[in-house]
KOLLO-810713 format. One line per 4 residues: for each residue x, y, z of C-alpha. Coordinates in Angstrom, 2 decimals. Layout:
<atoms>
X Y Z  ... $
</atoms>
This chain:
<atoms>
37.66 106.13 138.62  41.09 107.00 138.77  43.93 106.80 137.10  45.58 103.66 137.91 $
42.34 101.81 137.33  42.28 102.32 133.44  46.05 101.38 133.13  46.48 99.12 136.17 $
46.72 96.21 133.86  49.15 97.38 131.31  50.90 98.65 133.92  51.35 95.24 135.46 $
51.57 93.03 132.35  54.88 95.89 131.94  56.42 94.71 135.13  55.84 91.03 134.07 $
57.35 91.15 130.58  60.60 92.97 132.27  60.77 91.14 135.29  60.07 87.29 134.57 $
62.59 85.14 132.35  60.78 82.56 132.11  57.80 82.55 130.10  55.05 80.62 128.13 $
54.18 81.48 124.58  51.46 82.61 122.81  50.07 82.98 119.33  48.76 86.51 118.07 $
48.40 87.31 114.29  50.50 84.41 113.46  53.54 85.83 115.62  54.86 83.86 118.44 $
55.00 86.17 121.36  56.24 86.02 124.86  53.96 86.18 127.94  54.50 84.76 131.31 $
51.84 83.99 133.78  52.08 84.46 137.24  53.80 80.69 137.90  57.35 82.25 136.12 $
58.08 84.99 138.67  60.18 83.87 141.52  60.00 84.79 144.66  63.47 86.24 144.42 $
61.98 88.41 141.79  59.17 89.50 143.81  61.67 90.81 146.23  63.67 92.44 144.45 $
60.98 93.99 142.40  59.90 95.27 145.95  63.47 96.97 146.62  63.27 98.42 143.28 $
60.18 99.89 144.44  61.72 101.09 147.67  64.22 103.09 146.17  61.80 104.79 143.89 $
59.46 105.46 146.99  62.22 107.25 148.67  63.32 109.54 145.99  59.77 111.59 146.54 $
60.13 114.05 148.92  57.53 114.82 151.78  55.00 118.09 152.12  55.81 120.75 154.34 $
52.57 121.06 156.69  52.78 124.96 154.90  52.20 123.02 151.74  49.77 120.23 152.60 $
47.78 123.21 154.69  47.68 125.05 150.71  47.07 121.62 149.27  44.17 121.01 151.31 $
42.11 123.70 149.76  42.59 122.44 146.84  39.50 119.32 145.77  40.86 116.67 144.24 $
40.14 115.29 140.40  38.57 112.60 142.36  36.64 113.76 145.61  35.01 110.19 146.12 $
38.66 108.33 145.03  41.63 107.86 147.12  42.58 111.66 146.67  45.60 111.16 143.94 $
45.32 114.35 141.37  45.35 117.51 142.97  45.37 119.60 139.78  46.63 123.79 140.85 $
48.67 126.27 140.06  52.11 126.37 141.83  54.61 128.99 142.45  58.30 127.65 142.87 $
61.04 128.74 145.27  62.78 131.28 142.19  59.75 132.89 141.99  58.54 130.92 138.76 $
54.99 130.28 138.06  53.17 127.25 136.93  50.11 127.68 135.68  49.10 123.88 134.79 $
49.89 121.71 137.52  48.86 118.07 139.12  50.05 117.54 142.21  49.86 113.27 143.21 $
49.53 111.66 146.13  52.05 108.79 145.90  50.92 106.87 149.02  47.42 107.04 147.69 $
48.74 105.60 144.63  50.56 102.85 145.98  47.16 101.52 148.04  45.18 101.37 145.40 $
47.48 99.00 143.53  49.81 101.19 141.70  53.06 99.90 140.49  56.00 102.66 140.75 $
58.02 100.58 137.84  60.01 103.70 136.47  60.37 102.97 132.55  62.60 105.63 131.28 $
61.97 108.07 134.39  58.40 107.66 134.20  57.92 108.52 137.88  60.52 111.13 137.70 $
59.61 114.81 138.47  60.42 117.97 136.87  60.48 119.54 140.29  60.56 118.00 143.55 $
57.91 119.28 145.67  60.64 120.56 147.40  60.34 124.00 145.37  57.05 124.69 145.43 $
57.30 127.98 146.79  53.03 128.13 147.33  50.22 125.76 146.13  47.09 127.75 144.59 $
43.82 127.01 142.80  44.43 127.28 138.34  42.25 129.42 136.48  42.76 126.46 133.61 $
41.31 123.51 135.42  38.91 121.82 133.97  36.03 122.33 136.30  35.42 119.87 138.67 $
31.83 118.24 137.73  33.12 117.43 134.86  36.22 116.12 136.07  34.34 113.57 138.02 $
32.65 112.72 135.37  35.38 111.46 133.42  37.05 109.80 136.74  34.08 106.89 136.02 $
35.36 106.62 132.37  37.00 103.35 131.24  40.46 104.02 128.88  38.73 103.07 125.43 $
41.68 101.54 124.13  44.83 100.14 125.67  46.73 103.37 127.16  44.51 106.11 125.87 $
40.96 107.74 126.47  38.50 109.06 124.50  35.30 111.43 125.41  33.17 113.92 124.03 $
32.86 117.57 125.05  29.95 119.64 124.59  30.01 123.30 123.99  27.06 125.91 124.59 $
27.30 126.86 120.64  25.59 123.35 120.09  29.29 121.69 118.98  30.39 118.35 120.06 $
34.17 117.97 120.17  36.02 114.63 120.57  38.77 114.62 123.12  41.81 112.25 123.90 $
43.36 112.59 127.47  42.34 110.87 130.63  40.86 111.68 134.35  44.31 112.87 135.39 $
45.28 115.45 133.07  42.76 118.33 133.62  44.10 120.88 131.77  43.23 121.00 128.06 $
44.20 123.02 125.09  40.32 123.96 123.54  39.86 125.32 120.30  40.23 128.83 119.46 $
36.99 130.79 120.83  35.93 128.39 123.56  36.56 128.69 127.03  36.02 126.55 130.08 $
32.66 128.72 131.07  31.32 127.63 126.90  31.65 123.47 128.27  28.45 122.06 128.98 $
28.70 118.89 129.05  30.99 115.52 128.78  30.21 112.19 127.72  32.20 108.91 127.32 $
33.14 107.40 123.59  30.94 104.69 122.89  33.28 102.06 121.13  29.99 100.48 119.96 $
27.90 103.10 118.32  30.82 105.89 117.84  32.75 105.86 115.14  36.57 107.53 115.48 $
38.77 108.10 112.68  41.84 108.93 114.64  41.97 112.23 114.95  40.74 114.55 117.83 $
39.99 117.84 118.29  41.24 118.89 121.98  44.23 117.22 123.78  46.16 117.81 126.82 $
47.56 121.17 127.84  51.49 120.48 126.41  52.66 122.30 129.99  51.43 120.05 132.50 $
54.56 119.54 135.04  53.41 116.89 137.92  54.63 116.55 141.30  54.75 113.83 143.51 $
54.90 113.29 147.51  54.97 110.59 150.04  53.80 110.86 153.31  55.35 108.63 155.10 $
59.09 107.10 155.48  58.06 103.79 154.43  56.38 102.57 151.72  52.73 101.84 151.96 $
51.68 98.14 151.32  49.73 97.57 148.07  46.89 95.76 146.97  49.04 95.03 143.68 $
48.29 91.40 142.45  52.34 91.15 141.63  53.05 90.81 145.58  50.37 88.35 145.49 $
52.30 85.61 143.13  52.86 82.19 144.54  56.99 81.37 144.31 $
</atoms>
C-alpha cells in the first residue's frame, strides 16, 4: 500500500483547514478547535484549489524516452501499486552521482487520489528530472521483498510509521520511515544481505518508548515527472464536494 494511502487523510484534512473559511467547531481536550466539513468549501474554492493544482502539475518536467527506457528496468517499491517509487541511483548532467534516490511517478500519484497541495515546497524538487544524466539500479535499496512488505503497512500514528527489522544475528530492531523511503541508515555492522525479515508495529501488543533504532538514509533527493501535458483527473474526495 502506497504512500498516499497512509497519509491520504491528513493530507486532505490539510487542504481543508487552508482552503475553507468557513467552518464548524469542535471540542478536543477542552480546546475549541476549528474543522470544517465538506458543506463549507465553495465551489469557487474547489476551482481554484484545482488551478492551484494545475500550476504545480506543470512545474514537473517530462522523461526523456532515454530516461523512462533506464527507468523501466528499474521495479518499483510497489510492483502490484500504481508504480509511484522508483527508488535508484542517478547520475546528473555535471557528472554528479546520487547514490539514494526515489524517482515518483506524479500522474500515478494524482489517480490514486493524491493532493499536490505544496506546503512550504513540499512537492518541490532538488533536481528536475531534467538533469538526470542516467537512471541506474542502488546498491543501498532496501531489497525489494521486503519493500513490499511494508507497502501493506498502515502509518501507526498520524504522519509516521513504525516496523520491525530482523537481523540474521537473532536482533530485532525498531524502525521509523515509511514504504517510500527505501534507503535506511542500519546500525554499524549490519548490512542489507544480514535483514531477514520485517514485520509491522503492533500498536496493541508492542510497546514503543519513542525512540528507534534505524531511520531514513539523511540523502534521499526525490524526483518527480508527469507524463502528460494535462493533469490527470483524481479520485480525490475534495473534487467530490457538493457547492
Amino acid at each position: 500500500m502506497g504512500e498516499i494511502y497512509r497519509n491520504l487523510h491528513c493530507l486532505i484534512l490539510m487542504v481543508l483547514l487552508c482552503a475553507a473559511p468557513s467552518v464548524s467547531a469542535q471540542v478536543l481536550g477542552g480546546d475549541q478547535i476549528k474543522v470544517p466539513t465538506p458543506r463549507d468549501i465553495s465551489q469557487e474554492e474547489v476551482i481554484e484549489r484545482s488551478n492551484a493544482e494545475d500550476r504545480i502539475y506543470a512545474g514537473f518536467e517530462k522523461l526523456s524516452l532515454v530516461q523512462q527506457d533506464q527507468l523501466n528496468k528499474i521495479e518499483p517499491s510497489d510492483p502490484d501499486g500504481p508504480g509511484l517509487y522508483y527508488p535508484c541511483s542517478v547520475e546528473l548532467v555535471d557528472g554528479t552521482v546520487i547514490e539514494n534516490a526515489i524517482i515518483r511517478n506524479m500522474d500515478a500519484y494524482l489517480r490514486e487520489g493524491g493532493i499536490l497541495f505544496d506546503i512550504e515546497g513540499a512537492f518541490a524538487s532538488k533536481f528536475p528530472v531534467t538533469e538526470i544524466k542516467r537512471i541506474f539500479p542502488s546498491k543501498n535499496r532496501l531489497p525489494i521483498e521486503f519493500s513490499k512488505e511494508i507497502h501493506t503497512y498502515w502509518e501507526t500514528g498520524m504522519g509516521y510509521l513504525l516496523f520491525h527489522m530482523s537481523f540474521d544475528d537473532g536482533s530485532k530492531k525498531i524502525v521509523a520511515g515509511g514504504a517510500a523511503t527505501d534507503f535506511y541508515d542500519l546500525p554499524a555492522g549490519y548490512a542489507l544481505e544480514n535483514i531477514v525479515k520485517v514485520e509491522p508495529f503492533d500498536r496493541e501488543t508492542d510497546v514503543w518508548s519513542g525512540e528507534t533504532d534505524i531511520l531514513p538514509s539523511e540523502d534521499i533527493v526525490i524526483f518527480r515527472f508527469r507524463e502528460s501535458d494535462i493533469r490527470p483527473s483524481t479520485k480525490n474526495p475534495f473534487y467530490e464536494i457538493n457547492p
